[in-house]
Phi, psi and omega in degrees: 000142185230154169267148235235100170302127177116307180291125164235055164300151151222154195253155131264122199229128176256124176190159199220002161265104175319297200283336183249015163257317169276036169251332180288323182298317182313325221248339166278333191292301180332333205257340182125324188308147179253133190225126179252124200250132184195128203256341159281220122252352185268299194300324176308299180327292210266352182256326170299318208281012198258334176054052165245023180225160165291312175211177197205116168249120171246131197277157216249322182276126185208136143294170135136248183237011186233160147246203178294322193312272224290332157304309158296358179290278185319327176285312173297336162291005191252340197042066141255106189243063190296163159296157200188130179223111197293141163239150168238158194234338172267125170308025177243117189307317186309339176284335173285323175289312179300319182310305192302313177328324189261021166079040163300151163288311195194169163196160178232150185232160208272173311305126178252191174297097193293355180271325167283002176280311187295329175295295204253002173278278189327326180291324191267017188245355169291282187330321186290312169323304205268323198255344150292323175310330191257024181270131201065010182240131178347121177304135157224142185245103140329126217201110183221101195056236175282346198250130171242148183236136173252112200272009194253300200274351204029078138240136153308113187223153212198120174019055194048026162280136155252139220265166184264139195224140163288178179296291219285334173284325166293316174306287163352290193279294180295320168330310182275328180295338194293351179197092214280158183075325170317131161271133201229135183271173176323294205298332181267342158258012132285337148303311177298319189270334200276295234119294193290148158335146165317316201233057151282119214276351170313148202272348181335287175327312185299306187305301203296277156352305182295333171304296190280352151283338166308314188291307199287344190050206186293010153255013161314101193267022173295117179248098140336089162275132187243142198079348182229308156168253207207144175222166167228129224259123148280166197301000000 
């Protein structure tokens, strides 16, 4: 491992397993990242609420007086929408869902790779990096039926409501509107959107989708192709 010259990034990384909170800090420090390490949900708390970190990887089992859902519950009501990438030890999709539902970025489930941890930090802080540059840059509006994307402000509208989108659900969403009908398999919108490798057996892309038909409800113009993956169709 080598350090990636230039990056000041900082992580907030929660976790309450002592050997695998210094093995992930090592392997993010290693990376460039400056990393604040906190073991609770209260010292979390009290660490979101300062909205001094770049991302935030969070563990779903916590001591203290909360667990992570409800920490990430609370940032996002608070409207904060740092990236925030859920770990988890349970192995269950509802748990996975409920994070993304409350606009989690991502999640890895134990045990991983502190090098794919690491890995999928750097992916997703390129993408922040990039949706921050374009902020101030020629407006282009994307346009399907009722939901619009303004891709200069990354914001979202659904019959002029506006809907609250992550960083990793606006990419997502713009990806597919930039060519209404094109069909995209997983492995090419992991890669456009992610970052990862094609063929990363993560389930993201699905969730990430399921999500974002919930929000949109029966204006969703998200299509399925089954056997080949998800497009976006007008109305």
């Amino acid at each position: 491992m080598t350090t990636t010259p230039g990056v000041t990034s900082r992580v907030l990384l929660v976790e309450d397993e002592p050997a695998l909170a210094e093995l992930a800090r090592l392997y993010l420090e290693r990376d460039g990242h400056r990393v604040d390490v906190v073991t609770d949900s209260d010292a979390a708390l009290s660490a979101v609420a300062r909205r001094d970190h770049d991302l935030v990887l969070l563990d779903i089992g916590l001591p203290g007086s909360v667990d992570g859902i409800e920490v990430c519950r609370r940032m996002r009501s608070g409207d904060d929408w740092t990236p925030v990438i859920f770990v988890t030890a349970r192995d269950d999709e509802v748990d996975r869902i409920i994070g993304l539902e409350l606009g989690a970025d991502d999640y890895v489930t134990k045990p991983y790779s502190p090098r794919e941890l690491a890995s999928r930090v750097r992916a997703l802080l390129r993408r922040q990096h990039r949706a921050a540059q374009s902020a101030g840059q020629e407006p282009r509006t994307l346009t399907v039926g009722p939901l619009v994307l303004e891709t200069d402000t990354r914001r979202g509208r659904l019959h002029d409501r506006p809907i609250p989108l992550t960083t990793t659900e606006f990419d997502l969403l713009a990806h597919l509107m930039a060519r209404p009908g094109r069909v995209y398999t997983r492995g090419e919108l992991l890669t456009a959107v992610w970052d990862y490798p094609a063929d990363d057996p993560t389930r993201t892309v699905d969730v990430h989708i399921a999500q974002l038909r919930a929000k949109l409800g029966g204006d969703s113009p998200i299509r399925t192709v089954r056997g080949v993956g998800y497009s976006v169709e007008r109305p």
